[in-house]
C-alpha positions in Angstrom: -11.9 28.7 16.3 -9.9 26.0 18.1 -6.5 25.0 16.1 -6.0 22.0 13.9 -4.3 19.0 15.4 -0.7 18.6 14.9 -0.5 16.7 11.8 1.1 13.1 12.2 2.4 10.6 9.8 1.5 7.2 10.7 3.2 4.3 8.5 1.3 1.5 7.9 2.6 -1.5 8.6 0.9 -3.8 5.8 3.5 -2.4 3.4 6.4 -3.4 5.5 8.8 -6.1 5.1 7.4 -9.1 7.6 10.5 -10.7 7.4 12.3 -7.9 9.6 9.1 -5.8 10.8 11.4 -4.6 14.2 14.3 -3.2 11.7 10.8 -1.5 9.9 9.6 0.1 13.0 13.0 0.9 14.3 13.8 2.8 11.1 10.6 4.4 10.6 10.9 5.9 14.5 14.2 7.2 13.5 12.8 9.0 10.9 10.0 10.3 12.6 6.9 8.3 12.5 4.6 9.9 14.8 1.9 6.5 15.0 1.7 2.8 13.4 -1.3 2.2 11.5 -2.0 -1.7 11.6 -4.5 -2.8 8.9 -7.0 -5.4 10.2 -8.4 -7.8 8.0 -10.8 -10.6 8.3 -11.4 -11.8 4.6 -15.3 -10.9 4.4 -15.6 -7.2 5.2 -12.1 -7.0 2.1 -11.1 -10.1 0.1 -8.1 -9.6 1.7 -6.5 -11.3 5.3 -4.1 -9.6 7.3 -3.1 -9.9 11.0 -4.7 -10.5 14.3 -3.7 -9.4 17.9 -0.6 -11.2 18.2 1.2 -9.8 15.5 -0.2 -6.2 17.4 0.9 -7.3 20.9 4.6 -8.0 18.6 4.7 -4.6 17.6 3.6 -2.8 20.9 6.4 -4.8 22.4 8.8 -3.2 19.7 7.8 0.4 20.0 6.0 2.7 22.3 4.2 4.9 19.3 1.1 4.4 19.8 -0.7 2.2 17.7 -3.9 2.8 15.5 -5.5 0.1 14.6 -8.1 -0.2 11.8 -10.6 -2.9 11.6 -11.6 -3.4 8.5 -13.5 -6.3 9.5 -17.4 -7.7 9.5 -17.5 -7.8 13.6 -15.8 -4.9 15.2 -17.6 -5.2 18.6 -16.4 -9.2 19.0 -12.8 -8.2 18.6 -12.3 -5.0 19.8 -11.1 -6.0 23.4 -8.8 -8.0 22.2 -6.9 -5.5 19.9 -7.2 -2.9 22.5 -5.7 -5.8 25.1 -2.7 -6.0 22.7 -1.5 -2.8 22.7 -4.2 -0.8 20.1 -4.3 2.9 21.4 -7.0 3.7 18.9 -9.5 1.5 17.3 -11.1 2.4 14.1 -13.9 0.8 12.9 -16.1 1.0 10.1 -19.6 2.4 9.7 -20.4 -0.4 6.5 -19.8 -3.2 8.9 -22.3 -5.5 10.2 -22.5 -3.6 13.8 -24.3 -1.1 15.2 -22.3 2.2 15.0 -23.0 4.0 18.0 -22.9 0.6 20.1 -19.4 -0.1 18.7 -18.6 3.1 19.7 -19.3 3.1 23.3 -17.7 -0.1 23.6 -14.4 0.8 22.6 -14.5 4.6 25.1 -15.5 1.6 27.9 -12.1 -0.1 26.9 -10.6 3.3 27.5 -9.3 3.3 23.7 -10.0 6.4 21.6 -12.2 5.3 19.0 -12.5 6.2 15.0 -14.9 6.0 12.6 -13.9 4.9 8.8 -16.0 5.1 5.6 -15.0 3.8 2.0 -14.5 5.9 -1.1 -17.8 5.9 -1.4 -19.7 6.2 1.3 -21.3 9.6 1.8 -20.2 11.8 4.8 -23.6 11.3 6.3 -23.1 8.0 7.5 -20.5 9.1 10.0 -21.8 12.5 10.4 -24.2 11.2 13.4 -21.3 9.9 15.4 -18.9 12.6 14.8 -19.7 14.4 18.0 -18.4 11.0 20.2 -15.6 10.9 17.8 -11.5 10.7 18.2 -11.3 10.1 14.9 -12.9 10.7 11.4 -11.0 7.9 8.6 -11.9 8.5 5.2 -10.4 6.1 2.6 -9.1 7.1 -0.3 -8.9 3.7 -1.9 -10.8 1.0 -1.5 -9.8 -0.8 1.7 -8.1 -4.4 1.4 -4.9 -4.0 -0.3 -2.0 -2.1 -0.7 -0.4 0.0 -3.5 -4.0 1.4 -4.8 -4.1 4.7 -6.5 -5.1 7.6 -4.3 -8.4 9.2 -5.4 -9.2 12.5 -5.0 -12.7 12.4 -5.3 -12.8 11.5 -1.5 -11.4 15.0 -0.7 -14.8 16.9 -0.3 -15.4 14.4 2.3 -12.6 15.6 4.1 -13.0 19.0 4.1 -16.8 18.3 5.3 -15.2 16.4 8.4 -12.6 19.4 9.0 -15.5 21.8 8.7 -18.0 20.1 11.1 -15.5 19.6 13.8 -14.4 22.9 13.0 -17.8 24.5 13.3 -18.2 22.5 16.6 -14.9 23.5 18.5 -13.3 20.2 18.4 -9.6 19.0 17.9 -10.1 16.2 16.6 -8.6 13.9 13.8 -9.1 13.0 10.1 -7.1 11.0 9.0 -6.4 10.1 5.1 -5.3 6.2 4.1 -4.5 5.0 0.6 -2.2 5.8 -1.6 -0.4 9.2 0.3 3.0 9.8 -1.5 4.3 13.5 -1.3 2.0 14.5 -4.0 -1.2 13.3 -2.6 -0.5 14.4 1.1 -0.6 17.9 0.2 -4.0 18.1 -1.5 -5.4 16.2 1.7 -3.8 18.5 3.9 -5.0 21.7 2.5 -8.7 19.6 2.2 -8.1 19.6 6.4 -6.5 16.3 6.9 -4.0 16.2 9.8 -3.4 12.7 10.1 -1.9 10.9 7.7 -1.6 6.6 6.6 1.3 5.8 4.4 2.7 2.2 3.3 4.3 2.3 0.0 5.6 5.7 0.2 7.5 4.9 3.1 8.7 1.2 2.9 9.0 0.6 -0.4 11.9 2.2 -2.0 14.7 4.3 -0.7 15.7 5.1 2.8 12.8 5.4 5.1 13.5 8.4 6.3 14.0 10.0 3.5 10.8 9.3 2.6 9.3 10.0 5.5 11.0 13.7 5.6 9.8 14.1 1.7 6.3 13.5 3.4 6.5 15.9 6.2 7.7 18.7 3.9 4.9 18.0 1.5 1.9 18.0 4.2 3.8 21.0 5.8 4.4 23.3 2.7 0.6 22.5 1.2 -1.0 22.7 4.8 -0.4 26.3 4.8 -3.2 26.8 2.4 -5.7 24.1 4.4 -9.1 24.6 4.4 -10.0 26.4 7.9 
């Protein structure tokens, strides 16, 4: 049985202040941030608008964490070159968007990004479970994607341990990652469902020191992952 990645935090940037994002990203790499997560959004796959590949090629001139970047957009195939141009180690993309999954995936491996697939709350496991095999990633949302500060739900969780158990059963180290609403409380019930890589906004920039709250994070996925589904 191969061994679970290294679980990572990954802050996501949406939650941080825009006003001083370098002072963000320098304090969160103090404090340990293994990854950025960068929301993507194009106002017609979420409600929502966020940030294109400038604001990216800002950050990957700040930091040399590498940089996961989630599109939660309509057309991942038209814009992933450019995200992967400005600095985007790993491009995730989602399986309800208006694209042709396995085409989106070979597109981004060409780019020599690693590549993830996301599905929303809910979304059954067996849309992504076709492409898991070609797979650096496995996102499942445990919000609704679009906005910030939503209330984790831990409904989505079987969906993780059915990711952790495929790629399991299949011998492959491979991520899944957890995004929306991880505080210390959530990110251990995701770890011990098999999640090793974990999104956090709020819990990280909003409120108290940010490493502080990054170290009450790492304990939490730490202390619960010793019970993680294998």
């Amino acid at each position: 049985m191969p061994s679970a990645p290294r679980r990572r935090l990954a802050p996501s940037l949406l939650s941080a202040d825009f006003a001083d994002l370098a002072s963000a990203i320098h304090a969160a790499e103090a404090g340990g941030a293994d990854s950025f997560h960068l929301d993507v959004m194009d106002g017609h796959f979420v409600p929502n608008i966020s940030f294109g590949p400038a604001l990216v090629a800002a950050v990957r001139s700040r930091t040399k964490l590498p940089l996961d970047i989630h599109l939660m957009i309509d057309d991942p195939l038209r814009y992933a070159e450019a995200f992967q141009r400005a600095g985007g180690d790993t491009l995730v993309f989602h399986v309800e968007a208006k694209c042709d999954p396995p085409e989106v995936v070979r597109a981004v491996k060409k780019l020599g990004a690693a590549v993830g697939a996301a599905v929303r709350p809910g979304t059954p496991f067996d849309r992504i479970e076709p492409l898991i095999d070609s797979l650096d990633q496995v996102l499942v949302m445990s919000v609704e994607p679009g906005f910030s500060g939503q209330k984790f739900m831990p409904q989505v969780l079987p969906k993780v341990a059915q990711a952790r158990a495929r790629l399991e059963r299949d011998g492959r180290t491979v991520d899944v990652s957890i995004d929306g609403g991880i505080t210390a409380e959530t990110a251990g019930p995701a770890a011990r469902a098999g999640a090793s890589f974990f999104v956090c906004g709020n819990s990280v920039f909003s409120g108290g020191a940010v490493a502080d709250n990054l170290r009450r994070l790492r304990a939490a996925v730490e202390e619960c992952a010793k019970g993680a589904v294998r």
